[in-house]
N, C-alpha and C positions, 0 to 999 in steps of 0.2 A: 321722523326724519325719512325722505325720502332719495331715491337717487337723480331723480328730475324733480327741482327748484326747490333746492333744500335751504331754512333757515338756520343761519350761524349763527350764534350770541352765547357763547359761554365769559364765565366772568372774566379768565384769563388768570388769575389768582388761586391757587390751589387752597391756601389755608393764611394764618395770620399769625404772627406771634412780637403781641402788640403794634409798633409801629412799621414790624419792617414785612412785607407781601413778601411771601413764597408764590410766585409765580411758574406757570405751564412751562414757561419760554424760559427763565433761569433756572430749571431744572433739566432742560433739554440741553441747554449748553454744559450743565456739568453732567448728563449722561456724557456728551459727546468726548469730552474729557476721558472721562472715566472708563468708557468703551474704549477712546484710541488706545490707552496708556495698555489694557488689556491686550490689543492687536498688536503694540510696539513690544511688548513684555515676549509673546510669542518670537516677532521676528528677531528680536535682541539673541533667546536661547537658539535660532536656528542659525545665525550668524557668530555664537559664540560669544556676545559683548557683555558685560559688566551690567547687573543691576543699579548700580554706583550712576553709573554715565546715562541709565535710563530716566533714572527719577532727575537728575541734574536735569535734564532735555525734557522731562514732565515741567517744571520751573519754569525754565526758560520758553517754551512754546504758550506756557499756558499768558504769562507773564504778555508777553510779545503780540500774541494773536486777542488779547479779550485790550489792549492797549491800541492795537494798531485797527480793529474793528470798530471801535468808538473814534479814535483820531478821522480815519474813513470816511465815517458817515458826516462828520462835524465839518472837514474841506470840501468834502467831495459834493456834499448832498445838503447841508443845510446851517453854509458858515454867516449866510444873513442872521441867522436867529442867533448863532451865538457867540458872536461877534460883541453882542450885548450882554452875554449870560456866561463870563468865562466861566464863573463858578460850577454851572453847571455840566461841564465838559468832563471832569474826571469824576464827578461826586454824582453817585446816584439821586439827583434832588431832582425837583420841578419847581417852578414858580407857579405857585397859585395865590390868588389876593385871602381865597378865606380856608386856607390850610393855617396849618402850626406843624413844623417840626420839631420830632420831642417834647411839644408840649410848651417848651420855648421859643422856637425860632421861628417866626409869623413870617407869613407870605411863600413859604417854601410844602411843598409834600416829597415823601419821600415813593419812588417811584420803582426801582431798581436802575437795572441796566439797558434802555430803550433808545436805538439808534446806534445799529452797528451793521458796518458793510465788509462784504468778503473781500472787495480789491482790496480796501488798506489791510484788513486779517491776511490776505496772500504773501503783500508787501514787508509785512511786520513779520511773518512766520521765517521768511528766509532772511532776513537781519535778523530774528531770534537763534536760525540756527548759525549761521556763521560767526557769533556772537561764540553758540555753543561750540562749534568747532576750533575755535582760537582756543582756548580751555582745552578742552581734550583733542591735542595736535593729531592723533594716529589715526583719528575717525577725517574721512575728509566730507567736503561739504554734499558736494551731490552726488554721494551715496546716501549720506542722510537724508538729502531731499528724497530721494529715490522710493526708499523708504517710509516716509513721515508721509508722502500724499497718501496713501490708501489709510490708515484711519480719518485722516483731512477730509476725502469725500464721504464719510460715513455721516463724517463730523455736522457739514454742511447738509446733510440730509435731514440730520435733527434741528439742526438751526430753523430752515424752513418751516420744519412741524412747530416749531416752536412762532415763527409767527403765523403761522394760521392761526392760532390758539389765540393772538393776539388781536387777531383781523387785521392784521396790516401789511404792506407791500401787496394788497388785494390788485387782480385782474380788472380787466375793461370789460363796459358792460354788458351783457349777454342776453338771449330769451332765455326764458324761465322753459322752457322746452328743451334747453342744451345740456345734452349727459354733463353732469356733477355740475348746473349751474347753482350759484352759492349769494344768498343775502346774504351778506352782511352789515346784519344788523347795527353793528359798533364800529362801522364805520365812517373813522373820522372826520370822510370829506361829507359823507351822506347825512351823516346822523350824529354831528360831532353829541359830547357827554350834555353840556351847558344845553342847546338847544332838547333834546333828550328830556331834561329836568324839566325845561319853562313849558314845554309838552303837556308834561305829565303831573306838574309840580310835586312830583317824590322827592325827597329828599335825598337821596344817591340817584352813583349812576347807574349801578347795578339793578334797582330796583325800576328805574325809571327805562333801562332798557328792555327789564321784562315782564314790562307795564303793557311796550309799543309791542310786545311778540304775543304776548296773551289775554290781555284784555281788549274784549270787543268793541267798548271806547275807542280805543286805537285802532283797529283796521284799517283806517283810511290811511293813516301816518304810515301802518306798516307798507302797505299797498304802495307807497310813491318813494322807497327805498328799491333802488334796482337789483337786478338779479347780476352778479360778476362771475369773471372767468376765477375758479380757487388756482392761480397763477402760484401760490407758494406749493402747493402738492405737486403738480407739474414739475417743480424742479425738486424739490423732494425726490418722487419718486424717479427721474431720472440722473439725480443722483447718486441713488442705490444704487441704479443698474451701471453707472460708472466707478463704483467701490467694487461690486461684484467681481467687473474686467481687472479693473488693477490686481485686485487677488488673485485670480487667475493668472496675469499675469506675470507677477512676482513668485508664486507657487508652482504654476506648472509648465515655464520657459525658463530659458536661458539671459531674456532682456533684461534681467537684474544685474547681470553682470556688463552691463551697455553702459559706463557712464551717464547719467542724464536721464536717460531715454524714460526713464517710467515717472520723472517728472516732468519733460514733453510733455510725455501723452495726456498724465493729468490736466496739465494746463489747458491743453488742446481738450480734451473734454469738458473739462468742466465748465470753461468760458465758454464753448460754441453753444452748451445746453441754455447758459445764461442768457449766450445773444438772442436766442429764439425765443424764448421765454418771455423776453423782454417786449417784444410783440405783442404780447398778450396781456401783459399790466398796464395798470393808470401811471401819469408821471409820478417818478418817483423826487423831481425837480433837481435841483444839480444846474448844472451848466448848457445844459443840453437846450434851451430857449439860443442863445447867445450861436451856437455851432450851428441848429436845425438838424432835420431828416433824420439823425437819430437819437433813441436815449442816453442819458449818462450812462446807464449801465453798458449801455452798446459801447460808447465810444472807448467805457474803461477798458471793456471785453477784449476787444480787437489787437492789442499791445499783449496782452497776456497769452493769446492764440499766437499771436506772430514770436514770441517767446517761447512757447512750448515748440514747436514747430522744428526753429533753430535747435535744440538741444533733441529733437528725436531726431533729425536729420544731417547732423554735424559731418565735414565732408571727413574726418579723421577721429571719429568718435574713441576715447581712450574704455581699456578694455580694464575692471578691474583685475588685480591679480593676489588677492590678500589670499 
């Protein structure tokens, strides 16, 4: 591996225990889990609250955002497909003609959790909390917001790292000359698995992808797979650098005590990272044919900036006073 035109193909699946993949990418969301509930456990003792009320708001967030993440991606980004496939909207399955699930259930595989967007995870996370705030009346909503975004963008960091590992949500295409440009190999649109196999005739696709990466048979095949922008490290890495600010933030000012204000900012950051970003990836498809000029992800972006915005710059912002 190099850091100019570097080849991606990892399998994406960590280990197997029989039918069901441990996957890179479902292990990265229950870090991100696992990480917040740590950062929220901190701010809960520095604010005084109830372990009680923390783990009820672990439920409810987790419940809400892995719910409202999959709903997301299913309206937002690709209700042609499953307009046909209710089944497969809550149930981690796929349809495939020469799978079996369990052994039993022909035409399905089992896939995990693949196809999940942050706007509806946004959307769902603040009806998860004020879900949570009807419950426990004393706590009010946006201080919890206020709150809850700085593990949120750590959270979102992982998510990212989690689909690179996946190859998906990949950049537009690049010279093999451009600092971190990135083959990806298992990419869907490049190098879907099916075409992959009739290649290679391997019989997976694991094998048949790293048939096209290392056998000198395949050089040509590899050779006409393009070099892309890695578009999810991009936002990965910027936002860390927007969890770092919030910490800061909430740790060594007074804006915590702003009503709102530190889930503005989030909002305000973490969408404007998004819109740019967005620049740089292939379509991710959505609606965005139908409107033009820009991506779904842009169009969703823009409403959550114009929200965050509103709520750092409220002409009577309320001060807390607990």
């Amino acid at each position: 591996m190099y850091f100019l035109g570097i080849n991606w193909n990892p399998e994406g699946t960590l280990f197997k225990l029989g039918f069901i993949q441990i996957k890179y990418y479902n292990l990265l969301w229950i870090a991100a889990f696992v990480v917040g509930w740590f950062i929220m456990k901190k701010i809960f003792q520095n604010e005084k609250k109830s372990m009680e009320k923390l783990d009820s708001l672990f439920i409810y967030t987790v419940v809400s955002i892995m719910l409202g993440a999959r709903l997301g991606h299913v309206f937002f980004y690709d209700w042609d497909y499953y307009k046909d496939h209710l089944v497969e909207i809550l149930l981690p399955i796929r349809e495939s003609a020469n799978s079996s699930l369990f052994g039993i259930i022909n035409g399905y595989e089992f896939t995990g959790f693949t196809g999940l967007a942050s706007h509806g995870a946004t959307i769902a996370a603040i009806i998860g909390v004020w879900l949570f705030c009807r419950k426990w009346e004393d706590i009010r909503m946006l201080w919890m917001l206020d709150r809850l975004v700085i593990p949120s963008a750590i959270g979102a960091c992982f998510v990212r790292l989690g689909n690179f590992f996946n190859s998906e949500i990949n950049g537009k295409v690049v010279h093999k000359s451009y600092f971190l440009a990135t083959r990806f190999i298992r990419d869907s649109d490049d190098m879907p698995a099916y075409k992959a196999m009739a290649i290679t005739k391997e019989a997976t696709e694991n094998a048949a992808y790293k048939a096209i990466e290392h056998n000198p048979e395949f050089a040509g095949i590899l050779q006409t797979i393009p070099y892309r922008h890695p578009a999810q490290l991009y936002e990965a890495i910027c936002y860390f650098f927007v969890f770092l600010f919030l910490q800061m933030i909430y740790w060594k000012t007074d804006k915590k005590e702003k009503q709102g204000y530190i889930f503005g900012l989030f909002m305000v950051l973490l969408f404007t990272v998004r819109f740019f970003v967005e620049f740089f990836k292939k379509s991710q498809g959505g609606f965005e044919e139908s409107l033009g000029l820009l991506s779904t992800g842009q169009w969703l972006s823009i409403p959550m900036i114009a929200i965050g915005f509103y709520f750092m710059y409220r002409p009577s912002p309320i001060i807390y006073r607990d």
